[in-house]
N, C-alpha and C positions, 0 to 999 in steps of 0.2 A: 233615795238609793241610786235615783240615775242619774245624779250627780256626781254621786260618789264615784261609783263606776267610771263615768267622765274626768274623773279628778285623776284618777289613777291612771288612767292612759294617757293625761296632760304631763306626768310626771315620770311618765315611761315603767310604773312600778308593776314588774309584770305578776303573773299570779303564783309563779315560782319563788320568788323572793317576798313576796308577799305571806305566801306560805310558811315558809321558812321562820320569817320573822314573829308570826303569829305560833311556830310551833305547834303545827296542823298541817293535815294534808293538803295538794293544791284542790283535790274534789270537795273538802272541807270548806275551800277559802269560795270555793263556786257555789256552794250549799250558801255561807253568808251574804255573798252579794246578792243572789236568790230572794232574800226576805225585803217583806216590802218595808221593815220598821229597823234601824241599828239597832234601837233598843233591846229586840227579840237575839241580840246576838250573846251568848255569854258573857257577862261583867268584865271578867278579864283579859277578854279577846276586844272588845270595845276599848278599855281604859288604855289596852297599848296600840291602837286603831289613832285614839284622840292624841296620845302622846307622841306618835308619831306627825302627825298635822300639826301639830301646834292647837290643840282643840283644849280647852279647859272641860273638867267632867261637867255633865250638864247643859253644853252648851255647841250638841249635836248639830241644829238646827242652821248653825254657823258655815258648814264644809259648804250651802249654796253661795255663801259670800266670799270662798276663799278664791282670788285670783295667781295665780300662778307668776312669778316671777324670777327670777334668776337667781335673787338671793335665797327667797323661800324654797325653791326646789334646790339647790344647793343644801341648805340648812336639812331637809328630807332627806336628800339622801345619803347625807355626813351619819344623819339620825338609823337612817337604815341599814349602812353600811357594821355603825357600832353594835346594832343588833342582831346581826346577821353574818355569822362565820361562814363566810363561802367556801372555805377550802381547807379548814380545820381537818374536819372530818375526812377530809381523801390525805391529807399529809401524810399516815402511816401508812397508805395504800399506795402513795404513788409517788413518785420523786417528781415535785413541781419546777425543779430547779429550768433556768430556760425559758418557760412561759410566762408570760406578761398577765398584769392582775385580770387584765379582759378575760384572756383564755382560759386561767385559773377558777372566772366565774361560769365561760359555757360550761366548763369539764365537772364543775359540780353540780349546775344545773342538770348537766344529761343527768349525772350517774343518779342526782337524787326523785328525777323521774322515772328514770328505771327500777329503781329499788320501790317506788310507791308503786308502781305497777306489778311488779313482782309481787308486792303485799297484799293485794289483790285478789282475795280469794274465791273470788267468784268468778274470775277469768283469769287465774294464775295461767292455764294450760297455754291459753289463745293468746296470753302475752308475753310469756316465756318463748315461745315458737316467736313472735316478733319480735323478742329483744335480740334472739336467735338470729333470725334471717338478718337483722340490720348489722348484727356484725359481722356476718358473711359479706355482707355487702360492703362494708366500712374495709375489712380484709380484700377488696378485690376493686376498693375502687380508683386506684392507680394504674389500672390493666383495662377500666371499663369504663371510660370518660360518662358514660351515658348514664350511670349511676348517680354524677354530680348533677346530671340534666333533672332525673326524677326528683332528687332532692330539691332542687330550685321549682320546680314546676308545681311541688306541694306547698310549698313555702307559698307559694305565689299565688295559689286559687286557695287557699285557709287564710289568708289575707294579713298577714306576716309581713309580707316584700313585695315591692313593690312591680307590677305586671313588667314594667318596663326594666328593668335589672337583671344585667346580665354580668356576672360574675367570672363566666367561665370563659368559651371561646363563644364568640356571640353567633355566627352565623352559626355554625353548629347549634346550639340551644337554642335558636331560634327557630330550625326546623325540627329539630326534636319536638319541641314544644308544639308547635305545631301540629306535627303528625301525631303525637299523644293527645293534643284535645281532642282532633276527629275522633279519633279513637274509644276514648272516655265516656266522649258526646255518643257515640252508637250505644255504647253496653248501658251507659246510665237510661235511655231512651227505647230499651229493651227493644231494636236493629240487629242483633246479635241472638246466637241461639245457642246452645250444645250441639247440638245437630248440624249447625250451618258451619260452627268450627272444629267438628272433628276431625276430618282430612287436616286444616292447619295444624292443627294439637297434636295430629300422629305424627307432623313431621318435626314438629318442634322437639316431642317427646326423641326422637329417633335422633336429632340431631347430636341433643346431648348425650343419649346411648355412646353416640360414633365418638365424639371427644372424648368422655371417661373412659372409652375402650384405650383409645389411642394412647391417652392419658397413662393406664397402665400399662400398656403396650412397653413405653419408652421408660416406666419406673421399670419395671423388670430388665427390660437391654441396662440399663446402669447398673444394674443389681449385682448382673451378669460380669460386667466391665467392672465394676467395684473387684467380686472375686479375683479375678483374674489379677487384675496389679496388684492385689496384696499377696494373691500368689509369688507374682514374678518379684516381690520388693521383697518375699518372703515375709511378711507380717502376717499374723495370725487374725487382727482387727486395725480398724480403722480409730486413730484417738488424735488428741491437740496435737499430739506431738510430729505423727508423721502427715496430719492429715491433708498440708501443702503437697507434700513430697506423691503422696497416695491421688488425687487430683491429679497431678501432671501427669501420671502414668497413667492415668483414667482416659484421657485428653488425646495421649500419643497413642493408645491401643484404638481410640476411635476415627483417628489418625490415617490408621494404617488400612481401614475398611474403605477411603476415600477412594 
């Protein structure tokens, strides 16, 4: 089996698509690698295991003699690819047009990790709250460069990507990174306490107070300035039609507070 395991990271076949192709969950494909015998694997999860290798039934014993070569991992993943509809299932959900077959396969790899998590019943709360916060995240992360930074720096210590890859602005992510391992390295090493971060946490908490104040502060002044030009444009609301026209007198009455 640690070969096996070994074969499949020579072949780049992750446990998502692996997944997939097995038609089982990826916790499912982690449970089979788990056993110390193939054989202990269901019949039919094996037989399309060996038909993917090029493994005749029977003759298990074989995947420590298989070397990996250009053709044969070609021939794999021609095999894997026909087994495995990577973007089928989002076609009704999502207009793919635009994206390239790469993007096509992260976009359903997220989603179908998300949806296994979500099924999840024993930690639906705790993963719905994280499928939650990531898209908050994923919503905000063109306003918060440092979002991409967190992203690469997990990537990078779950041992995905490589320490040295920098993707984004490098000297930036470089001390990002940096001042997130110190960081990590204190609370993993229990350096850190509730107590020794409370003052930091009331101001942090306080900080955000003061922005979503502000925040609404400035929706309401628009709110305000919306009225107002539909007054003076005489419109009763805001629609397609005048909603240029409603804008520029939004614009010139903020204008005029100058």
């Amino acid at each position: 089996m640690n070969r096996l395991n070994e074969l499949l990271q020579e072949l780049g076949i992750s446990k998502v698509r692996l997944a997939k192709y097995l038609g089982v969950s990826r916790q499912m494909v982690y449970n089979y690698l788990e056993l110390d015998d193939i054989n202990k694997w269901p019949k039919e999860k094996k037989l399309l295991l060996f038909k993917l290798l090029e493994i005749d039934d029977g003759e298990e014993g074989t995947i420590s003699g298989i070397k990996v070569t250009t053709d044969y991992l070609m021939s794999v993943e021609n095999r894997l690819n026909q087994g495995v509809k990577n973007s089928s299932d989002l076609d009704s959900y999502f207009d793919l047009k635009g994206l390239n077959k790469e993007d096509q396969t992260l976009l359903a790899d997220i989603t179908y990790l998300l949806k296994e998590k979500l099924l999840d019943d024993s930690k639906h709360d705790e993963n719905r709250y994280a499928a939650l916060y990531l898209y908050h995240m994923l919503q905000s992360i063109d306003n918060v460069p440092e979002i991409k930074y967190i992203f690469g720096y997990m990537s990078k210590t779950t041992g995905f990507t490589d320490p040295e890859e920098y993707k984004f602005q490098e000297d930036k992510q470089f001390i990002f990174e940096g001042i997130l391992y110190s960081a990590l390295t204190l609370y993993n090493n229990g350096g850190a306490s509730r107590s020794k971060l409370a003052e930091s946490h009331r101001r942090f908490v306080q900080e955000i107070e003061q922005k979503n104040e502000e925040k609404l502060t400035r929706t309401q002044q628009l709110n305000t300035i919306k009225v107002q030009a539909l007054k003076e444009l005489n419109y009763t609301q805001l629609n397609d039609t005048n909603a240029s026209e409603v804008l520029e007198k939004m614009a010139e009455i903020e204008s005029r507070k100058v």
